[in-house]
N, C-alpha and C positions, 0 to 999 in steps of 0.2 A: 484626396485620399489615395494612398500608396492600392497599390496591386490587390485585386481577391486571391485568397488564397485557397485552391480548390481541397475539400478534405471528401477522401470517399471512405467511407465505410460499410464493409461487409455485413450484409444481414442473411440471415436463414432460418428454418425451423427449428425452433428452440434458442432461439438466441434470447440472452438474458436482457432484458428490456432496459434497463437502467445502465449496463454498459455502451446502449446505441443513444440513448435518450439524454444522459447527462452531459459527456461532454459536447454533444450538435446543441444542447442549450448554451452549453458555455461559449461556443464559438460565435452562436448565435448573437448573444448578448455583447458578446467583442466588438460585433463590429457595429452597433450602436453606441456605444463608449469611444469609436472615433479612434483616429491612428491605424485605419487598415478595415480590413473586413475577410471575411470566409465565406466563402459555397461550400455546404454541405451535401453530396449527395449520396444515397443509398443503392448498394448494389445487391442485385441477388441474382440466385439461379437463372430468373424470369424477372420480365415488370412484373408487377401488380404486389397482391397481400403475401404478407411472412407472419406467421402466426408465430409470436414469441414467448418463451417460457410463463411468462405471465397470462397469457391468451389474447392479450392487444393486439391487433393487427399491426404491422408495419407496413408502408406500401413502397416497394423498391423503384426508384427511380429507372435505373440501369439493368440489365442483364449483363451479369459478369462480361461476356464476350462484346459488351458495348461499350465498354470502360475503356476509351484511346488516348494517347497523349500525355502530356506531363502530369503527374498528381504531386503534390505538393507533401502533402499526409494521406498517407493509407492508416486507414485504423479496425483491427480487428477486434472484437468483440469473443466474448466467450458463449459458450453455451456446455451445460453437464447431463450426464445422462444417469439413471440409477442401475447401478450395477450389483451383482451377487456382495461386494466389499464394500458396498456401498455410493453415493456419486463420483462419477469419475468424467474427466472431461470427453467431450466430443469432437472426434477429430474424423474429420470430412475429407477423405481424396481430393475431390472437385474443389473444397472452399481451399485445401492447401495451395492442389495447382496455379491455383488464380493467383492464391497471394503471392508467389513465387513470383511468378510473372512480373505482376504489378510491383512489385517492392523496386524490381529494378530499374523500372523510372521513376521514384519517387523520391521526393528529398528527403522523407523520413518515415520510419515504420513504426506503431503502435499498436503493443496489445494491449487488452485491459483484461482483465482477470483471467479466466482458461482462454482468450484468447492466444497466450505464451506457448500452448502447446500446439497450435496451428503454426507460428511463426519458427518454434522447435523441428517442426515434422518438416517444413519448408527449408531447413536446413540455416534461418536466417538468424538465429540462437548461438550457434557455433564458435567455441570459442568467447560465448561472450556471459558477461553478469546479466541476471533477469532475475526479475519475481513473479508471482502470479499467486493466486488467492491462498492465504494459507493453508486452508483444506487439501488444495490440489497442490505442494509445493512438493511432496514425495514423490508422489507419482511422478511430475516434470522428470523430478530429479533422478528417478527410477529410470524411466521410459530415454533420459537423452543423458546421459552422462557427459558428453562433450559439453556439455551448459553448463554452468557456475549457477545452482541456484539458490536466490540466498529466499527465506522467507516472510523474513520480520517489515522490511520497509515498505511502504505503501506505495512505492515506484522506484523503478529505477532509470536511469539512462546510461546508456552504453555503446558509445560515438552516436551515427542515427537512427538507433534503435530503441524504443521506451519502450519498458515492459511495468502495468500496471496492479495491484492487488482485488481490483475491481468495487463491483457496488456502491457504495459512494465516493471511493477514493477514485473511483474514475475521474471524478471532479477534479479532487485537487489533481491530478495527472493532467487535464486539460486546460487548467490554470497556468501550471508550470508550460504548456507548451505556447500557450498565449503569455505569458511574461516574456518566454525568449522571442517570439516575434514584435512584439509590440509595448513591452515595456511593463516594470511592475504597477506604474498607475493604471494603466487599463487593467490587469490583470485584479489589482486589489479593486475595484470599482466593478467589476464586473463581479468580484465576493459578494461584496455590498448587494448588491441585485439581488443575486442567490441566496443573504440571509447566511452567506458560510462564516464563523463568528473567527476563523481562524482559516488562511492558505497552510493550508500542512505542506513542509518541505518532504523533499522522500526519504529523507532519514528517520521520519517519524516510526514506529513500530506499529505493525497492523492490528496486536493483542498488546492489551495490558495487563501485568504480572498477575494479577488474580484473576484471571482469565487462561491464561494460557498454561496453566494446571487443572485437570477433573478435577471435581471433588474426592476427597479423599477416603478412604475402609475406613479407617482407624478412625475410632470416636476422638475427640482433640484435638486433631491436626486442622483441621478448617477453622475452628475457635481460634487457637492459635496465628490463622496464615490472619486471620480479620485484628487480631491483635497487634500484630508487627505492622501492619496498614495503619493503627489509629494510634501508634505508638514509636514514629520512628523517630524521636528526637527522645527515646528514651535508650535504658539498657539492653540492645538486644543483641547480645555476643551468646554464644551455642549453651557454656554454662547456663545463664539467667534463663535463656528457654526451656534448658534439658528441668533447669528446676520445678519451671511453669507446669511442667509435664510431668513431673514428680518422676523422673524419670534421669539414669545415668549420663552423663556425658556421652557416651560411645552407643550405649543403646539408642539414644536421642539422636543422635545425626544420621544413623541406620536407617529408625524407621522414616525419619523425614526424607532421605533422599530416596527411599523405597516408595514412599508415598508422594512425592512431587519430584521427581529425577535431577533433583539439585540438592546440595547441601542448605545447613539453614544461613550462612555466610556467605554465600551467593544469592540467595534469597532475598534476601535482607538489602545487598546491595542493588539489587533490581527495584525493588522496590523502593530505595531512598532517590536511587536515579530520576524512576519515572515522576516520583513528586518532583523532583528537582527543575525536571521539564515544566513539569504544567505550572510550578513558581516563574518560572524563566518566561514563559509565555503569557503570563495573565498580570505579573506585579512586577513592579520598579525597585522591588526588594535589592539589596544589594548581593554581593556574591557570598559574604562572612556571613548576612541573614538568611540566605537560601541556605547554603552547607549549614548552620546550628539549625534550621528548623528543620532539616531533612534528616538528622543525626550523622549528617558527614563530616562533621567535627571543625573542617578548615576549606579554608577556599583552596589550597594544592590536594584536598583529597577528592572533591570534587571535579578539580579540572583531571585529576586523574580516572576517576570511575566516569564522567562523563567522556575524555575522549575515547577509554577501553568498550561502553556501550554503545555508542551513537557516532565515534567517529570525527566529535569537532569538540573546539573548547564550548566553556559557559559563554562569554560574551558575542562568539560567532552563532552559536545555537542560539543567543537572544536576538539581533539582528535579524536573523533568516524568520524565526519564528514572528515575531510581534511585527512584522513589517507589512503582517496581512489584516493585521486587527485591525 
């Protein structure tokens, strides 16, 4: 068996249970799947209990100031507080210092969901791409403008730096960080364990289109968004909607983008995307069968709206995607 590889992560009060708990399963799991293994240990203020957002006890292995040596993975966790604007991340003096510290013998840095704004305040963000949960991805973005932040993908990397969306995509972030050690079989086998039916690559987006609108004032317009979902291998150009709507052309795109802060032709195209994805990822459909059932008409309109959303063609997005299944 190659080398343990030590991972510390940070714990405190309030720290959100499933960003400490997920991925120390996943690693955990790793090194039963053989090809390597991990030490997981917990640092806090103090030894002993850390009562975590959830009210579970954690019990910290380490006292920050007992943490010596090389770390392999540092991994920061997040934790939110409720505030007048409502939740807003928590950011610690003492947990920044530390991580400051520690980052700089560590082969690599991890946050997972508001943990980005600990590793932001630490200054270790700088200059670089991150995400972190979409709730909190304003504020990041608010609070540190030197940071690029984007908020749709469920991780990102950025040299050795990962910055996570949290919750359960903790997981897949811990996946990805066990594939580049030890290979995608240990990584898909340690899915398998965990019951994950898919490794989401970090391109994945954290909301799905009908999600990442309110609902809407306007009586119609939710009808409608449920329409263009169960109808997109039909007619859905702005006319045929403005008519759905019984409504003009010019008045119809008004109140749609008044009402979801997109046009209905960017809509529509999001929405034929993300079917196109979850085709790509679950069936052996071909590229000409994915584009006519998703209304993209051709497989060059597809490799076009696919690499303008997500960044890769169809057949690289099918590799990365199905090679967890």
């Amino acid at each position: 068996m190659s080398s343990i590889r030590r991972v510390v992560i940070a714990v405190f009060p309030g720290v959100d249970l499933l960003d400490v708990t997920g991925p120390a399963e996943v690693f955990a799991l790793a090194g039963r799947e053989g090809g390597g293994g991990y030490r997981v240990e917990l640092a806090g203020r103090a030894r002993g209990e850390v009562v975590t957002a959830a009210g579970v006890r954690l019990v910290a292995d380490l006292a920050f100031d007992e943490v010596g040596g090389a770390v392999d993975t540092l991994l920061v966790p997040g934790a939110v507080v409720a505030g007048p604007g409502g939740e807003a991340a928590r950011v610690d003096g003492d947990v920044v210092a530390w991580v400051a510290a520690v980052a700089a013998r560590a082969r690599r840095v991890v946050a997972v969901c508001a943990g980005a704004h600990l590793l932001a305040a630490a200054g270790l963000l700088d200059g670089r791409t991150a995400t972190t949960h979409w709730s909190a991805a304003a504020g990041l973005a608010a609070g540190h403008p030197e940071v690029t932040v984007d908020p749709d993908p469920i991780f990102v990397r950025c040299g050795d730096v990962w910055t996570g969306a949290g919750i359960s995509s903790g997981i897949d972030l811990a996946l990805a960080l066990v594939a580049e050690d030890l290979g995608d079989r240990v990584a898909q086998a340690v899915a398998r364990q965990l019951v994950v039916y898919l490794r989401r690559p970090s391109g994945q987006s954290q909301v799905s289109v009908p999600l990442s609108h309110p609902p809407a004032a306007r009586q119609g317009v939710d009808e409608l968004r449920v329409f263009i979902v169960d109808h997109l291998d039909g007619d859905l150009s702005t006319p045929a909607l403005a008519a759905r709507m019984c409504l003009s052309e010019r008045h119809f795109a008004r109140v749609f983008r008044q009402e979801t802060g997109t046009t209905p032709g960017a809509y529509v195209e999001a929405a034929r995307v993300e079917a196109a994805r979850r085709l790509l990822e679950s069936t052996d459909r071909s590229l000409e069968q994915v584009a006519a059932d998703c209304g993209l008409g051709s497989v060059e309109t597809l490799h076009r709206a696919l690499r303008k959303r997500a960044g890769t063609t169809p057949a690289a997005y099918r590799r990365r995607f199905r090679a967890g299944a």
